[in-house]
C-alpha positions as CSV (number, residue, x, y, z in Angstrom):
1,X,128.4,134.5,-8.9
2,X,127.5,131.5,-8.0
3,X,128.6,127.9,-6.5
4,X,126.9,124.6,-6.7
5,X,127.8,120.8,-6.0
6,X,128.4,118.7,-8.9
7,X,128.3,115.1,-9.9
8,X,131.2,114.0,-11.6
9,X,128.8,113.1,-15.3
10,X,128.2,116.9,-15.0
11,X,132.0,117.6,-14.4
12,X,133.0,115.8,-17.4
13,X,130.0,116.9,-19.7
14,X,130.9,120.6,-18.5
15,X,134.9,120.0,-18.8
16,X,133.7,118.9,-22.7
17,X,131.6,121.5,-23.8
18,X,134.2,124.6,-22.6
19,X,137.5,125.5,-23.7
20,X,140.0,124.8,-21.2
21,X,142.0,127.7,-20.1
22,X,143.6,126.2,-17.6
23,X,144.3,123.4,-15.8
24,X,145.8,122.7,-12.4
25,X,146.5,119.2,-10.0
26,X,147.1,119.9,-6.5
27,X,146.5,117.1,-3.5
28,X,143.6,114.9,-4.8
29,X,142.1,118.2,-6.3
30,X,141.9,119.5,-9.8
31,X,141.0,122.9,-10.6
32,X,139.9,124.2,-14.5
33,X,139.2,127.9,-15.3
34,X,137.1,127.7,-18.9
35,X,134.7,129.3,-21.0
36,X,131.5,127.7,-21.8
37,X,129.4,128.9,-24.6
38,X,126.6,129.6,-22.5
39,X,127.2,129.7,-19.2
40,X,130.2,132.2,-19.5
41,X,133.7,131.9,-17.2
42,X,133.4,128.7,-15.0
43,X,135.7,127.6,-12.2
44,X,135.5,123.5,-11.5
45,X,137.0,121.8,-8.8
46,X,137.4,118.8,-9.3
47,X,137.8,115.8,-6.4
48,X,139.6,112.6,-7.2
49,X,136.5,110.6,-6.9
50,X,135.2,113.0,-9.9
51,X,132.7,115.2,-8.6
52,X,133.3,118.4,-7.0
53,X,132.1,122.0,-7.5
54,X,131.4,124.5,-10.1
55,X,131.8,127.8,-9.6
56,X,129.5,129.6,-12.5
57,X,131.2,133.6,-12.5
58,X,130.1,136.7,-14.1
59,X,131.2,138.6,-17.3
């Protein structure tokens, strides 16, 4: 598993290549579970100033 920072071009290219699986607002954050075709399950938190984290799990 693994977590890294994230500027908020590479949270909306990586919210645009996965399918969605879910989506969640909560205070100024927004979290996504999807599946990218590459990088597998991904978890993105998302601030409201766009960037945020990506956490990249395994299979």
């Amino acid at each position: 598993m693994r977590i890294f920072e994230a500027e908020a071009q590479l949270i909306r290219d990586l919210k645009d290549e996965t399918e969605i699986i879910i989506e969640r607002a909560h205070q100024g954050l927004t979290v996504v579970a999807a599946r990218h075709p590459t990088l597998g399950k991904l978890v993105i938190v998302e601030t409201a100033g766009g960037g945020g984290l990506v956490v990249e799990t395994e299979e």
